[in-house]
Each structure stands twice: as C-alpha cells, then as structure tokens.
C-alpha positions as a Markdown table, in Angstrom:
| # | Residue | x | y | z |
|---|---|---|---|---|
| 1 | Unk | 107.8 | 96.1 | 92.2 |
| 2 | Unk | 105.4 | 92.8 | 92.6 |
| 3 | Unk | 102.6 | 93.2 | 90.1 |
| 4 | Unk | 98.7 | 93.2 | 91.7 |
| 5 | Unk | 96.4 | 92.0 | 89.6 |
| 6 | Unk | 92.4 | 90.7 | 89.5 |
| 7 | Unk | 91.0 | 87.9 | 87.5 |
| 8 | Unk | 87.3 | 87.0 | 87.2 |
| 9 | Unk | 86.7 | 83.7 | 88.2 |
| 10 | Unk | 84.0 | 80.8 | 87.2 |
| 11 | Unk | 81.8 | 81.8 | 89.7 |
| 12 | Unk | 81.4 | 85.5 | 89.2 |
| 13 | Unk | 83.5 | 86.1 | 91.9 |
| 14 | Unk | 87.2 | 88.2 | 91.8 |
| 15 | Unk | 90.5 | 86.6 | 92.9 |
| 16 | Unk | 93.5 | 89.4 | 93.9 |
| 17 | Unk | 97.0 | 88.3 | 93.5 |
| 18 | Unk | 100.2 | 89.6 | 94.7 |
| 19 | Unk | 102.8 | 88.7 | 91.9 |
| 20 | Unk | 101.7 | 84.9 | 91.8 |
| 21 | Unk | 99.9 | 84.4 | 95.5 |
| 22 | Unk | 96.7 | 84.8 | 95.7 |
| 23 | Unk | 95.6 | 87.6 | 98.9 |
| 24 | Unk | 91.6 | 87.7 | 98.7 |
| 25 | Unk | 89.2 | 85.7 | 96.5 |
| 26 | Unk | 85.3 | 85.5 | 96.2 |
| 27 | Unk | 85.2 | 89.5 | 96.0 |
| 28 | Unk | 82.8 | 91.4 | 94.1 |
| 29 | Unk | 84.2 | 93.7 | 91.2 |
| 30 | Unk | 84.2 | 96.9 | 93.4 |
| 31 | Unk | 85.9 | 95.0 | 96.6 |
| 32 | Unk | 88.5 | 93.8 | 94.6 |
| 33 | Unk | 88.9 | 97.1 | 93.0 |
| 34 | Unk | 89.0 | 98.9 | 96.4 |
| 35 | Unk | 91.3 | 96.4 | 98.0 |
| 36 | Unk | 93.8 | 96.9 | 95.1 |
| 37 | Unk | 93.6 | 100.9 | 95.7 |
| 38 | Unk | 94.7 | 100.4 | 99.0 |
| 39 | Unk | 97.6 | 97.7 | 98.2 |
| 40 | Unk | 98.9 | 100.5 | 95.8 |
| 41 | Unk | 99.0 | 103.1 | 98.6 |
| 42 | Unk | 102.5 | 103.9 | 100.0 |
C-alpha cells in the first residue's frame, strides 16, 4: 500500500504526498485533510 501523508510547509501552506511524489501543495489544513479522505476511498 503507498503511504499518503501531509507535511506543513514554511509558508503555512500543506504539501500531500503519495509515497515520495508530491500530488497537491499550498493547501490549507482542512483541504489537505479532505483530499487525503478521498485518496483513502476505495
């Protein structure tokens, strides 16, 4: 299973990866929250 993580970056801002690629960057908390509950949907 590739592992889906978010990490804060300098500027505030979210950064979602996909094992080691990043997908989506410059989120908000709750974006990159939402965007990881519909990556983890089957």
């Amino acid at each position: 299973m590739i592992r889906i993580a978010k990490q804060a970056t300098q500027d505030g801002t979210f950064t979602v990866y996909l094992g080691n690629r990043p997908v989506a960057w410059g989120l908000t908390s709750h974006a990159a929250d939402a965007l990881i509950q519909r990556l983890l949907r089957p």
